[in-house]
C-alpha positions in Angstrom: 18.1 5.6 -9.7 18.1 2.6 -7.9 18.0 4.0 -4.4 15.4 6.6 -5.9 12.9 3.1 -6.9 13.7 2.3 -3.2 12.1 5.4 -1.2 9.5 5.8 -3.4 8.3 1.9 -2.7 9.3 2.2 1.2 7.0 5.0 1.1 4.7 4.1 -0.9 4.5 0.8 1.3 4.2 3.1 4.6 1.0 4.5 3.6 -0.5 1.6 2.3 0.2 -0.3 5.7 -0.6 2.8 7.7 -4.0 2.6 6.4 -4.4 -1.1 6.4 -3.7 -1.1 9.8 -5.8 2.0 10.5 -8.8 1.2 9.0 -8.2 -1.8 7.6 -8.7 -1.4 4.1 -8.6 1.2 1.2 -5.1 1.6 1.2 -4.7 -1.4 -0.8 -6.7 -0.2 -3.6 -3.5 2.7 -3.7 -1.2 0.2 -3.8 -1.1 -0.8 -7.7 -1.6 2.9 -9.1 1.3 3.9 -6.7 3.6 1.1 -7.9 2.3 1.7 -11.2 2.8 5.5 -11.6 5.0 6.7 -7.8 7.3 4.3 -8.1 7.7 3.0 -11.7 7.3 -0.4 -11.5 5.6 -1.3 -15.3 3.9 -3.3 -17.2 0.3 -2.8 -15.3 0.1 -6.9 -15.0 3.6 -6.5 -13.1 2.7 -3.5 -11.0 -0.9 -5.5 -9.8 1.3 -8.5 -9.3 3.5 -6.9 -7.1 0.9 -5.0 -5.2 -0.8 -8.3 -4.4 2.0 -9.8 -2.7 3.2 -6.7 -0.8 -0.5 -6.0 0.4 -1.0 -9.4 1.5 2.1 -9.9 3.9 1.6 -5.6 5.2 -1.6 -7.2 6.1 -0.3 -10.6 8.2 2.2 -8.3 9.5 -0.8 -5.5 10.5 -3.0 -8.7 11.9 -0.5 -9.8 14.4 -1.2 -6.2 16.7 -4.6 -7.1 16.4 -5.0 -10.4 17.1 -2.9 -9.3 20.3 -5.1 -6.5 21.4 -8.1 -9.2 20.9 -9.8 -7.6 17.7 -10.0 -11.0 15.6 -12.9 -13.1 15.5 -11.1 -16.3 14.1 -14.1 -17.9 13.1 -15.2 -15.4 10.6 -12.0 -15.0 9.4 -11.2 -18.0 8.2 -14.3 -18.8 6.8 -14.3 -15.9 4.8 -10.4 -16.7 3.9 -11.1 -19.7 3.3 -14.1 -19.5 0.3 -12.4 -15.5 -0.8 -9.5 -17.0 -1.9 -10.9 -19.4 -4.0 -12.4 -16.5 -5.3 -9.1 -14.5 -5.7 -7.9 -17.2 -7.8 -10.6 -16.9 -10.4 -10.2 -13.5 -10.6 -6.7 -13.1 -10.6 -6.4 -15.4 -13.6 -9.5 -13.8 -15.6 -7.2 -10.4 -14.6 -4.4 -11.8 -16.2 -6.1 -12.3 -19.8 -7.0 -8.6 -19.9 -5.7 -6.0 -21.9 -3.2 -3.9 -18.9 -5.0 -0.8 -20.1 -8.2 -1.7 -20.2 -8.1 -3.5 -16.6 -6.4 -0.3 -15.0 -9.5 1.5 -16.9 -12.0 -0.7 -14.7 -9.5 0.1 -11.3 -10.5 3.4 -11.9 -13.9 2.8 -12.0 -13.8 0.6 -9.5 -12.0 3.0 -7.0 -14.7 5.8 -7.7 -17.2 2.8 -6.7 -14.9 2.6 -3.5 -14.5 5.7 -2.6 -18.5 6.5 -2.5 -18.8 3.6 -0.5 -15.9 5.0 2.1 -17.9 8.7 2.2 -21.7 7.0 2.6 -20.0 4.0 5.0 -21.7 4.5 8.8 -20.0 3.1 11.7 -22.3 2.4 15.0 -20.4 1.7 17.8 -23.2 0.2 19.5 -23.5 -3.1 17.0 -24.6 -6.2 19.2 -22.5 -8.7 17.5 -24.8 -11.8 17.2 -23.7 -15.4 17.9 -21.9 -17.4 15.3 -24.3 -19.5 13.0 -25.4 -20.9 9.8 -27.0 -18.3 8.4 -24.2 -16.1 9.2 -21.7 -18.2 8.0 -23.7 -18.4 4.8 -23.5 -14.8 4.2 -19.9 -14.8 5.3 -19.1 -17.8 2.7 -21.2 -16.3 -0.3 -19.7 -12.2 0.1 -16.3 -13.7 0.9 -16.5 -15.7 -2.7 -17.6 -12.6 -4.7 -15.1 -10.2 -2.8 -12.1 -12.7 -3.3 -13.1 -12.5 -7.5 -12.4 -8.6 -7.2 -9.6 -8.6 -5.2 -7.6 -11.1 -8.1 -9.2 -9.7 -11.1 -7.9 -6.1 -9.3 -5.1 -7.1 -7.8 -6.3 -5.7 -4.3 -6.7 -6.3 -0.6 -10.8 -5.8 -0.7 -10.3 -4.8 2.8 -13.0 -2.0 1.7 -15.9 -5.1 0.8 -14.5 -7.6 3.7 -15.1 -5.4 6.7 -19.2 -4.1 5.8 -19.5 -8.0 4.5 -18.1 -8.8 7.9 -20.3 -7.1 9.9 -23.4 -7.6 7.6 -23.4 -11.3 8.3 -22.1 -11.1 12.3 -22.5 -7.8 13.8 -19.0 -7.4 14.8 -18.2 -3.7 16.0 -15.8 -1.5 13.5 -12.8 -2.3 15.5 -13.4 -6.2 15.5 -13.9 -6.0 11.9 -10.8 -4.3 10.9 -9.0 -7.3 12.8 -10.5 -9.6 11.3 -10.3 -8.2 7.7 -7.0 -8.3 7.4 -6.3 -12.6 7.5 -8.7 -12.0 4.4 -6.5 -9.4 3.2 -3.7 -11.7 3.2 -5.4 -14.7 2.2 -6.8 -13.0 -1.0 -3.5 -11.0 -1.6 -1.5 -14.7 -1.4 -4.0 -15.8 -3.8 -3.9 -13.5 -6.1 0.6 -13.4 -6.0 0.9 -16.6 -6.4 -0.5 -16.7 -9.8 0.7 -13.9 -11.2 4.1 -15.1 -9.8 3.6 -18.2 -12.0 3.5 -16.0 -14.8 6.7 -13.9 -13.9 4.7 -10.8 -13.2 6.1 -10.0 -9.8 8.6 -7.0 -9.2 10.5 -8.8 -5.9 13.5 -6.0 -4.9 9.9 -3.7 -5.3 7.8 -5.9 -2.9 10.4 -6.3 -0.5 10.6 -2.9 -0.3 6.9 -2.0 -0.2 6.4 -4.7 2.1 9.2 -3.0 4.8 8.0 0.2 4.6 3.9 -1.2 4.8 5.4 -3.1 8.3 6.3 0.6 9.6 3.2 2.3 8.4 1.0 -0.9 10.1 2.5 -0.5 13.4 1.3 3.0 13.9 -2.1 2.3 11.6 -2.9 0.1 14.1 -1.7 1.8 17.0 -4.2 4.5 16.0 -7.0 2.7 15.1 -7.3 1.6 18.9 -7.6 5.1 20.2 -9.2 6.8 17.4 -12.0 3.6 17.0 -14.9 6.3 18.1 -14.1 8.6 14.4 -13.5 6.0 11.8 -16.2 7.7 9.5 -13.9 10.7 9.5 -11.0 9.0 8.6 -13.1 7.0 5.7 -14.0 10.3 3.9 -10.3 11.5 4.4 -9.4 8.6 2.6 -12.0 8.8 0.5 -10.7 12.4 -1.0 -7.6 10.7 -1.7 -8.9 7.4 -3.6 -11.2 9.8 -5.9 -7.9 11.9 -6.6 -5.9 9.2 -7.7 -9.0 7.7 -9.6 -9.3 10.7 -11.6 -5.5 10.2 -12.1 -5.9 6.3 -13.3 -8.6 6.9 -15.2 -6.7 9.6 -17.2 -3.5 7.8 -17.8 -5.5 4.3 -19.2 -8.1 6.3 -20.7 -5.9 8.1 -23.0 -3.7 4.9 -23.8 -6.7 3.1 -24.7 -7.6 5.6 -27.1 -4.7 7.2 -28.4 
């Protein structure tokens, strides 16, 4: 049974860092309803816990192809790092107070928001990416606080609100943006692990295992966002399809708890 938990986490993990690393978000938002119902890992706190920390290194792992191939703009990220996971701890602990079935109701919800987002997102390869500045950084520092809050309270990446917050404020092309997401993705994950580790609510044979497989999946995520930059929108309502599927799914399971 053990060895079962395993594959299903080192797979799970694989497609959550293949997309991470592909398009630099939405596969996080898979990771809690995967560890929650794929792999087993219960209660919901535990499984969103767990998710948190996995996601979060899968990203740093995923960033370090990136930052090689020159797709981070540091100074963005660490701004938005820097005020999101301030952020990430205010949701993460408001998360924690939450009924598990009532908060994996609102995932649900929250992934059909996602997933609309992903099908109606338009990627221009032709941005001009404007020169670092005040008002940018403003913008950066004010979306990075209110995407850190959703990634605790959730338990997610927010790789999905970082990159269109991230080129909102500075104009960065798809590519750069997907770099650059991802030290926010780890940031906020971090965040978020570290207090629901203070409360015990981290599976760590699961994570390790997650995290291992999401290294594999993020080397060839990212290999493949390089050459396949020019048909990201594709690839966002491919993933979309899948998000709404295993919305559907969430919503169903906590729905019926709630009520039964």
């Amino acid at each position: 049974m053990m060895h079962v938990t395993a594959i299903l986490a080192t797979l799970s993990g694989g497609l959550v860092g293949f997309s991470l690393g592909l398009i630099g978000g939405g596969g996080s938002i898979l990771a809690t309803p995967l560890l929650l119902y794929f792999v087993g890992v219960t209660p919901a706190h535990t499984a969103i816990g767990t998710s948190a920390i996995a996601v979060a290194v899968n990203a740093y792992v995923n960033l370090i192809g990136h930052a090689r191939a020159g797709n981070v703009r540091w100074r963005a990220a660490v701004l938005f790092a820097g005020v999101g996971v301030v952020g990430a701890f205010v949701g993460s602990t408001l998360g924690k107070s939450i009924d598990g079935d009532r908060l994996l109701f609102f995932f649900g919800l929250l992934m059909i928001a996602v997933g609309a987002l992903m099908i109606n997102k338009s990627d221009n390869p032709h941005v001009v990416e404007r020169r670092p500045g005040l008002k940018a950084d403003l913008i950066v520092a004010i979306t990075a606080f209110f995407a850190g809050v959703a990634s605790g309270f959730f338990g997610i990446g927010g790789g999905f609100l970082i990159m269109p917050c991230l080129v909102l404020a500075t104009g960065m092309p798809t590519i750069k943006a997907v770099g650059t997401s991802l030290f926010a993705v780890g940031a906020f994950g971090t965040g978020t692990a570290i207090n629901y580790a203070w409360s015990g609510l981290i599976d760590w044979p699961v994570a390790i295992e997650f995290m291992l497989g999401g290294a594999i999946g993020g080397y060839f995520g990212m290999k493949s966002a390089v050459r396949l930059a020019d048909k990201k929108g594709v690839l966002n309502k491919i993933f979309a399809c899948l998000i709404f599927i295993v919305a559907a799914y969430v919503l169903y399971r906590s729905g019926r708890s709630l009520y039964a």
